[in-house]
N, C-alpha and C positions, 0 to 999 in steps of 0.2 A: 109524590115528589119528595114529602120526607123521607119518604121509607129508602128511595135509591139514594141519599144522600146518608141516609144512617148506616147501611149496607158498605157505602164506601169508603167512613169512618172505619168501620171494623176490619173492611178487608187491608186497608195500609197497617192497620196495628197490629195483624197477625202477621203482615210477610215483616213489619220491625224486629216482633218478637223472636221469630225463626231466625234472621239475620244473625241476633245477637247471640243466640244459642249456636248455630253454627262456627261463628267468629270462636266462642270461647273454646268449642273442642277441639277448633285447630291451633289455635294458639295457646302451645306448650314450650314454657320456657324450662331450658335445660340448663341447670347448675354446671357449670365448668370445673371439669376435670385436670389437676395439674400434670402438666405433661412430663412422662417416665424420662424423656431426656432432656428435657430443661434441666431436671433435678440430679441426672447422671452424672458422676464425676468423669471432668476430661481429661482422658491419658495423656503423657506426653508422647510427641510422637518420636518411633526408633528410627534409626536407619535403614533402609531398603536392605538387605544382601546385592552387592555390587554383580552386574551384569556379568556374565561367563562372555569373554572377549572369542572364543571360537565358535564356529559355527560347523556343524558335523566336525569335519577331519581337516576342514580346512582353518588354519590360527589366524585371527587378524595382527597384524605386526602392530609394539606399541611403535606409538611417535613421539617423539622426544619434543620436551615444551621446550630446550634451547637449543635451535639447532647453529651451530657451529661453520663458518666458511671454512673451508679447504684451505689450507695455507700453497701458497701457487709454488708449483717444484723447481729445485737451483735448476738455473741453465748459464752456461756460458756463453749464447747468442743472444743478441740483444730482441727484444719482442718487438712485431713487426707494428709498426703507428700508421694509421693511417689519415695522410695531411687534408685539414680544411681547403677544401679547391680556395676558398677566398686568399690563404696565404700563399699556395703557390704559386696565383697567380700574380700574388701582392712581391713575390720573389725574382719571377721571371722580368720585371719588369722593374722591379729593380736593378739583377744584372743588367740587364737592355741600359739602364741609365750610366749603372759603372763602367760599360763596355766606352762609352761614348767620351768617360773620360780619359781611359788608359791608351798609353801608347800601342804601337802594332805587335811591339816584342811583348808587352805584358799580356795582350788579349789571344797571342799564339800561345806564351804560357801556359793561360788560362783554359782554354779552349781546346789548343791543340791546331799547331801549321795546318794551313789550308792549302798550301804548295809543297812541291815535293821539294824535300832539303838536299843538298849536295855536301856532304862530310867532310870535303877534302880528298886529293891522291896522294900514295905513298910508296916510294920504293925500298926497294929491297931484292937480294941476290939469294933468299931462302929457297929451299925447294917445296917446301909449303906451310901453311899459316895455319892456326886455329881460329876459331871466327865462334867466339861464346856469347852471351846475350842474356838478359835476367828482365824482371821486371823491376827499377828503381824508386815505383814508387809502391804506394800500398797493393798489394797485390787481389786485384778486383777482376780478372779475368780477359786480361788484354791477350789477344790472340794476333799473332804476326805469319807472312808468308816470307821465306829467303830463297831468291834467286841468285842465279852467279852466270855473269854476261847471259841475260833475259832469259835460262831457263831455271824451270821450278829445282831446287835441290829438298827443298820442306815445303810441303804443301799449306802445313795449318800446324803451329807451334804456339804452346798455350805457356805462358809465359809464368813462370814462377822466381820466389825470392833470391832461388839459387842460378849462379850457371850454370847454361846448357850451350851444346852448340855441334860444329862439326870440324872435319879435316878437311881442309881444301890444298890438293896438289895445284903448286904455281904455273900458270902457263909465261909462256914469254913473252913480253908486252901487257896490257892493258888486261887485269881480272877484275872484273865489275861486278860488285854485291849490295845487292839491292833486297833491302827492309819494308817489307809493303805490311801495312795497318790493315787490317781486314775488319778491327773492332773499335772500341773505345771503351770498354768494360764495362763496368756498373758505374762508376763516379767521373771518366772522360779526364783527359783525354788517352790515348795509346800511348805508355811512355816505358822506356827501358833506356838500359845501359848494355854498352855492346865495347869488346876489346877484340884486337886482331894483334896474335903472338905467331911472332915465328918460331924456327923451329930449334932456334939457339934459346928462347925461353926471350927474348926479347919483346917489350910491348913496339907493335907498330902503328898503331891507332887505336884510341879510345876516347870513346864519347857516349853521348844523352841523345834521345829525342825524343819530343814531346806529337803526335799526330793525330790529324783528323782520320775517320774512316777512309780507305780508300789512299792514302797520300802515303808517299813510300821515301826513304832515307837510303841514302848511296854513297858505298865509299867506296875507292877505286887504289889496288894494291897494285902496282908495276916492277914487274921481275926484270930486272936487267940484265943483259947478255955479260 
């Protein structure tokens, strides 16, 4: 019994001893080496060479760091707006309310006859009369038709700031010339000025009328025997 206990003694304090001897020939401590770039001096740094802005043959265009609005070109027509539905309709209905105050000559003014006008008749012993015609107000593109006793003599007459007109030979009795409104232009209503000169240079009628589409103005020139 001693002897495996003496045995057991010696065999623990050889594998201690081995241990220790093992331990020390792996553990090897290394002296620290100061590192070559810790101790390097640091360049300042340069600047890059700037990038070659083409690429083969083809150049990228620069861009301009302030770019510049277009100054807008003169024009002598006004630039066209276009209106907030809410105020047009805030408009229409305003007229609607003016309408309702104005008398029936102001809102024909306004608007332009809704009946067809009768001018007046006029005589006269000429052998015949000039019958000229202009637009008197802003000239917006009112187009008129003139007949003479209910046939077309002008079909479609576009109305400008000047006089135009024709030669009408007088019949005996009753010459009826009628102004029919075919438009109302851009701003309404159909309006011009219209003279009938004989043939001595005499005015024999002259007048305005203002119309709706459709509604025509009649003056009646009578040659006397």
């Amino acid at each position: 019994m001693k002897i495996n206990v003496l045995t057991y003694i010696l065999l623990c304090c050889s594998v201690s001893i081995c241990a220790q001897i093992d331990t020390e020939k792996k553990l090897k401590i290394v002296p620290a080496e100061e590192s070559k770039e810790d101790s390097a001096t640091i360049l300042p740094l340069t600047p890059s060479k700037p990038a070659d802005d083409s690429f083969s043959d083809l150049a990228i265009p620069k861009i301009s760091k302030s770019l510049e609005v277009p100054e807008k070109p003169f024009s002598m027509f006004p630039e066209e707006e276009f209106g907030n539905p809410g105020e047009l309709y805030q408009k229409r209905i305003s007229k609607n309310i003016d309408d309702l105050t104005l008398s029936k000559e102001e809102i024909e003014r306004r608007n332009g006859s809704t009946t067809d006008q009768y001018l007046g008749d006029f005589k006269s012993n000429a052998e015949f009369v000039n019958v000229i015609y202009r637009d008197h107000g802003y000239t917006d593109g009112d187009i008129i038709q003139v007949l003479v006793n209910d046939d077309i003599v002008h079909a479609r007459v576009y109305l400008t700031g000047g006089f135009k007109g024709f030669k009408l030979n007088l019949l005996k009795g009753f010459n009826k010339i009628d102004f029919l409104a075919l438009n109302q232009g851009e701003s309404g209503p159909n309006t011009a000025e219209f003279k009938v000169i004989d043939d001595q240079g005499h005015i024999v009628s002259h007048n305005q009328w203002n119309l709706a589409t459709g509604v025509k103005a009649t003056v009646i020139v009578v040659k006397e025997e």
